[in-house]
C-alpha positions as CSV (number, residue, x, y, z in Angstrom):
1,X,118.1,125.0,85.5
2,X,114.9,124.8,83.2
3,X,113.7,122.9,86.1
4,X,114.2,125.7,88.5
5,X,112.8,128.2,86.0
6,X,109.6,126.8,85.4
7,X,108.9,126.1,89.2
8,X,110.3,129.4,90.4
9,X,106.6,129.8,92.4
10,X,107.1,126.9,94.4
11,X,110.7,127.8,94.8
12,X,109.8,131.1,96.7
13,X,106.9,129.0,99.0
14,X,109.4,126.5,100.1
15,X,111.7,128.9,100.9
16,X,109.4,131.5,103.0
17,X,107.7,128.5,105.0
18,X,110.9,126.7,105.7
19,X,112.6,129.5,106.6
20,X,110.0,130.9,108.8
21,X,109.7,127.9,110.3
22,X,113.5,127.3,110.6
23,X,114.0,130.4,112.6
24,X,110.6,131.3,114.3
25,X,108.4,128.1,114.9
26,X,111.1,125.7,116.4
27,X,113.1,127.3,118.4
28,X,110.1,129.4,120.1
29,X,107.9,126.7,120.5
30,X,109.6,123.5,120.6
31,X,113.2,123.7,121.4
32,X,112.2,126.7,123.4
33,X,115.5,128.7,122.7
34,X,116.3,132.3,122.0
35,X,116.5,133.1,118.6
36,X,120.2,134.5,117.7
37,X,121.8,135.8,114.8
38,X,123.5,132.0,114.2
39,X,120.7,130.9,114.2
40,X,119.2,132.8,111.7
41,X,121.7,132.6,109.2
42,X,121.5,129.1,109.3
43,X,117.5,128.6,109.2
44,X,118.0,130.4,105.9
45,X,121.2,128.6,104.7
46,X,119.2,125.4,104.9
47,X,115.8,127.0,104.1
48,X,117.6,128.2,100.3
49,X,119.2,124.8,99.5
50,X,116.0,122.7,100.4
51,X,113.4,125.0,98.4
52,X,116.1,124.7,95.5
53,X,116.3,120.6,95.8
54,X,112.4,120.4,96.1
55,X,112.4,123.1,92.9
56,X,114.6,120.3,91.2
57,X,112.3,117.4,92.2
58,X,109.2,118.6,91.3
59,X,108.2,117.7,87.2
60,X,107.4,121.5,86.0
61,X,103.6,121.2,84.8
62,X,102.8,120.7,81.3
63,X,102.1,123.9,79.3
64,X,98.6,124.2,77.6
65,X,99.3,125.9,74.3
């Protein structure tokens, strides 16, 4: 959880790019798709639990006292 804490900035920018990405960039200009409520809810489903995993993989930076 310290982990999580102390990288809560990268946290947030994982989350908004994967997540816009999850339910904006792919399926408009890739898969070419409509974008749907199912859809949605699961671009942000998977957007939250890979910003949290990279927020526990990432070292937190050393503190300059």
């Amino acid at each position: 959880m310290e982990k999580l804490k102390s990288n809560w900035k990268l946290v947030i920018y994982w989350f908004v790019v994967m997540s816009f990405m999850n339910v904006y960039i792919i399926p408009k200009f890739i898969n070419h798709e409509p974008i749907t409520n199912r859809r949605i809810i699961i671009g942000i489903v998977v957007s939250l639990i890979v910003s949290l995993l990279m927020g526990l993989f990432i070292t937190p930076k050393p503190a300059n006292k």
